[in-house]
Structure formats: structure tokens, C-alpha cells
C-alpha positions in Angstrom: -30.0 21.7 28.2 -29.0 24.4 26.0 -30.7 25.0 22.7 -31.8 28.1 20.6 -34.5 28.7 18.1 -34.0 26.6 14.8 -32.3 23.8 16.7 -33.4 20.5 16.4 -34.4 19.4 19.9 -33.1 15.3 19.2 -34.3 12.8 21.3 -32.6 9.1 21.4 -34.9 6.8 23.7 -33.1 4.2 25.9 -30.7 2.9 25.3 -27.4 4.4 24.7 -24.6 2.4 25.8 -21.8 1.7 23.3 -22.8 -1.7 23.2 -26.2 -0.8 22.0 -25.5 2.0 19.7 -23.0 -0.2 17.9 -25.7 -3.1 18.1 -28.3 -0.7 16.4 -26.2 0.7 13.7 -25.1 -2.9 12.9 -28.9 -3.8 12.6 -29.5 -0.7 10.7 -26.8 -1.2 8.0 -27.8 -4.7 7.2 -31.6 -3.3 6.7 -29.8 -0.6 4.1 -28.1 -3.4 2.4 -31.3 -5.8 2.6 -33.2 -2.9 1.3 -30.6 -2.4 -2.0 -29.9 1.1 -0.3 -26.9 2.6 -3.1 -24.4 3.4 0.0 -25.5 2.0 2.8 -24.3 3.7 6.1 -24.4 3.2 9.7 -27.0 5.0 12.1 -28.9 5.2 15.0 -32.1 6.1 14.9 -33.4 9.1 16.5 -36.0 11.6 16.7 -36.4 15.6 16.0 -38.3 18.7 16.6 -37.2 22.1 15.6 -36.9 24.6 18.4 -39.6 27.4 17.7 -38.8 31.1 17.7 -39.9 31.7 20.5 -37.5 29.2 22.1 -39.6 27.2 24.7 -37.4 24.0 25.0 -39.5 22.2 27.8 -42.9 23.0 25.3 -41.0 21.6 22.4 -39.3 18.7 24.6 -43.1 17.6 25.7 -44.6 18.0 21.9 -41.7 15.7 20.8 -42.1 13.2 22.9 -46.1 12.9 22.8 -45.6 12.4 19.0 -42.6 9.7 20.0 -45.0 8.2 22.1 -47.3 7.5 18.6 -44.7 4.9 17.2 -42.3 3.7 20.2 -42.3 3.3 23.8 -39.5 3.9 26.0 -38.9 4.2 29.9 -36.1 7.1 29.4 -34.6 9.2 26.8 -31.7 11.3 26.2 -31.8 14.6 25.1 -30.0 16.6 23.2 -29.7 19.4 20.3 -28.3 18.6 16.5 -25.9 21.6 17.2 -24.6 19.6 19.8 -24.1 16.7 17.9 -22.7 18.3 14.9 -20.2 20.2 17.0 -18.9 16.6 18.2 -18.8 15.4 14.7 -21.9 13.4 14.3 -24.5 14.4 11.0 -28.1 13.8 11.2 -30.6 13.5 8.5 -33.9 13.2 8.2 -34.9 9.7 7.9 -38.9 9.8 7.5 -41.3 7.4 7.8 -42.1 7.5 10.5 -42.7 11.7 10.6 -39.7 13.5 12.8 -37.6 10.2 12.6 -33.9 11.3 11.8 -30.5 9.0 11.4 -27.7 9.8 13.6 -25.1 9.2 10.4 -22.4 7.3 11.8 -20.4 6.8 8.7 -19.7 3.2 6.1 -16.6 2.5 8.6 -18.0 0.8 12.0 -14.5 0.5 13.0 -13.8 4.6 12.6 -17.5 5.2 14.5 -17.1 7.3 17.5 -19.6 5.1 19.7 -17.5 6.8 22.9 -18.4 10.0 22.0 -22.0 9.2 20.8 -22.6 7.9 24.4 -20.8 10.8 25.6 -23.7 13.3 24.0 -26.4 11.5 25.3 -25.2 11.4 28.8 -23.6 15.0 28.9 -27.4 16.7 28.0 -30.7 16.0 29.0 -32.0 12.4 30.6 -35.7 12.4 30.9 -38.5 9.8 31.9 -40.4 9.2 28.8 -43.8 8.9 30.2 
């Protein structure tokens, strides 16, 4: 994986299919609405670190995922950068609590939601065993 200082390393833990992104940014639009969220949106969740400046992606990948490892558990997880994201079309936002939890911003149109290309990311970069 490519990544440079002040990216955000973003790591998406199984799964990633089409059928569950769309299932999770279903679930996560009805808790906006549930919540009284102004203008709810569809997201998948996610989680971020920024890249250091001294640029040491597999030190940065490993810190990431031992804080991950605080909240969820997971047998694999993509990996990816929020440069990479962005440059495909996809925002993400910080989305805290939990701390380093981010929204991949999917948009208030499922219908229009690249699901394709968000499972396209995922499985173009970096799959790693979350241990």
C-alpha cells in the first residue's frame, strides 16, 4: 500500500462485500434518523490513523489496529488510505466516539451509492489478518 505522511491510514474490518456495505449503511442511516440526526446520511463505519512524518506505514498500520482491537474484533481488515478513497469519490469524516472512528460518507441517495467501487478500494489495497 501506498501512503505518505499526513494520510490517514483507514482500516474497514471484515466485511466488505456490496451486500454488506449496503446492509451497514442501511443500518447506519436508520440510527441517524432514530437519533433525530438534522440530515441523516449513509456510511460505513471505519477507522483512522494519520500517517506520521516520518512515514512508517506498517508502525502506523500495527498502532491502528491495537487501538481497533479496544472496541471491535475482526478476523481480517482492509486497508487503505483516505487519499485513496477521496480520489475514487468517497468523503470521510470523523465520526468519534469511539476515538479514530471515521464515516465513509456515502451520500442521502442509497440508490446513487457507489457500493461497486467502495468494494473496489477495499480489495485493490491492503488485506490483513486482524490479530
Amino acid at each position: 500500500m501506498e501512503a505518505q505522511p499526513g494520510d490517514l491510514i483507514v482500516a474497514r474490518l471484515w466485511r466488505w462485500d456490496v451486500e454488506r456495505l449496503r446492509l451497514d449503511a442501511e443500518t447506519d442511516y436508520r440510527e441517524r434518523v432514530r437519533l433525530g440526526q438534522r440530515d441523516p446520511y449513509y456510511s460505513i463505519s471505519a477507522w483512522a490513523l494519520r500517517l506520521p512524518s516520518e512515514g512508517d506505514v506498517e508502525a502506523t498500520v500495527e498502532a491502528l489496529f491495537v487501538h481497533i482491537r479496544n472496541f471491535r474484533t475482526a478476523r481480517w481488515a482492509a486497508v487503505t488510505t483516505d487519499r485513496r478513497l477521496r480520489s475514487k469519490g468517497f468523503d470521510i469524516s470523523i465520526s468519534e466516539p469511539p476515538p479514530k472512528h471515521y464515516d465513509v460518507v456515502l451520500g442521502r441517495d442509497l440508490a446513487a451509492a457507489d457500493f461497486d467501487g467502495l468494494e473496489a478500494v477495499f480489495n485493490e489495497d491492503d488485506r490483513r489478518r486482524f490479530r
